[in-house]
C-alpha positions as CSV (number, residue, x, y, z in Angstrom):
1,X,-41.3,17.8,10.9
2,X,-41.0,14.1,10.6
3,X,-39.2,12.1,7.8
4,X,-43.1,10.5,7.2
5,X,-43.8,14.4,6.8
6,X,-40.6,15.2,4.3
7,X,-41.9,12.3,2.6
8,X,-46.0,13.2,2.3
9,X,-45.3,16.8,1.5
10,X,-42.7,16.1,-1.6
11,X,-45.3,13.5,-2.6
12,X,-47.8,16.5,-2.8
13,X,-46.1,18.5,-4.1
14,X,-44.6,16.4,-6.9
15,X,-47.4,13.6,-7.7
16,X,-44.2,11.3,-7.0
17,X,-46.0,8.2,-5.2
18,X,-45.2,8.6,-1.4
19,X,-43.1,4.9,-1.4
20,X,-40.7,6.3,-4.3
21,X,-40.3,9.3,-2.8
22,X,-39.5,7.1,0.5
23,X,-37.1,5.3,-1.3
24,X,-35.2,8.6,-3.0
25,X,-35.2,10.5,1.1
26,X,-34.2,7.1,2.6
27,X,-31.1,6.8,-0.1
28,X,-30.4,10.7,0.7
29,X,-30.0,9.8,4.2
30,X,-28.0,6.3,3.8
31,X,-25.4,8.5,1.0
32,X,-24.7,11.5,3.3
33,X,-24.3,9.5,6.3
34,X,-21.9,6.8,4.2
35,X,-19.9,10.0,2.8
36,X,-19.1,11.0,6.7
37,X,-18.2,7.8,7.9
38,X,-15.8,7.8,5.1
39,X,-14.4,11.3,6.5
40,X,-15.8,13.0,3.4
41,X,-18.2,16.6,3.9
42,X,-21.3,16.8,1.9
43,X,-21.7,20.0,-0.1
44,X,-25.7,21.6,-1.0
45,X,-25.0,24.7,-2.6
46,X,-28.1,27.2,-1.0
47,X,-28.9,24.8,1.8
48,X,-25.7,23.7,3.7
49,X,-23.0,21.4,4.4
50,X,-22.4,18.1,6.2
51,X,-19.7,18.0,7.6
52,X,-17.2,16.1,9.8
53,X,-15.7,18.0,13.0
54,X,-12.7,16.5,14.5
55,X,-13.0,16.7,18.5
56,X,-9.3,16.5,20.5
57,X,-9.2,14.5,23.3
58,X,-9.9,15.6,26.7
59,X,-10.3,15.4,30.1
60,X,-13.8,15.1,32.0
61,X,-14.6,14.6,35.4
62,X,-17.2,12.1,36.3
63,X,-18.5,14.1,39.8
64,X,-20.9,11.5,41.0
65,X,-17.8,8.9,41.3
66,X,-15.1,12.0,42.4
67,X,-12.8,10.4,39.2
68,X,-11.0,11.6,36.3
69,X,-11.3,9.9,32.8
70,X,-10.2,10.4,29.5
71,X,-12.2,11.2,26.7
72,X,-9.9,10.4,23.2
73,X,-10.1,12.2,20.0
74,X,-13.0,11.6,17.9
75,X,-15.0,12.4,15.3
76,X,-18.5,13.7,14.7
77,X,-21.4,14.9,12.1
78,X,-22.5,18.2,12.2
79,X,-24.3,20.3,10.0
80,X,-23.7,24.2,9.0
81,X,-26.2,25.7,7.0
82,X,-25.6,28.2,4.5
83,X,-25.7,31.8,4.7
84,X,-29.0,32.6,2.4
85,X,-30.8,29.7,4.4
86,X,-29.9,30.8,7.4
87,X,-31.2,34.6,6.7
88,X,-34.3,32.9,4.8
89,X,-34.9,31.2,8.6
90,X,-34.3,34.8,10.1
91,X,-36.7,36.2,8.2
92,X,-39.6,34.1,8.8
93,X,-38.9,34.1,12.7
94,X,-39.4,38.6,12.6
């Protein structure tokens, strides 16, 4: 499913004209990812969490070049959905 989907099927479903409802999924989007840039998780009670996982730095070997690099600490987004969603998706898949 597409964002152009999200957005036609909440029109549907709501009678919400499909450019609002473009406007309120594309402001979604723009406020979760500003939250994690800031370093701050993202909370949806029943559907799941945004969050920010800290990676430790580490070293990888680049085998086409027979080298060593370093790979620093960073951060990245990651989503973990909640419990009742994930057994709502287990469900479906039987």
């Amino acid at each position: 499913m597409t964002k152009a989907d999200i957005v036609k099927e909440i029109s549907q479903n709501t009678g919400i004209e499909k450019v609002i409802v473009e406007k309120a999924v594309e402001a979604f989007m723009e406020t979760v990812k500003g939250s994690l840039t800031e370093g701050n998780n993202v909370y949806l009670r029943g559907f799941g969490s945004f969050i920010v996982k800290k990676r430790a730095e580490k070293t990888a070997r680049n085998i086409s070049k027979n080298t060593t690099i370093l790979i620093p600490a960073h951060n990245i987004p990651s989503f973990k959905p909640a419990k009742e969603f994930v057994g709502q998706v287990k469900e479906k898949v039987k």
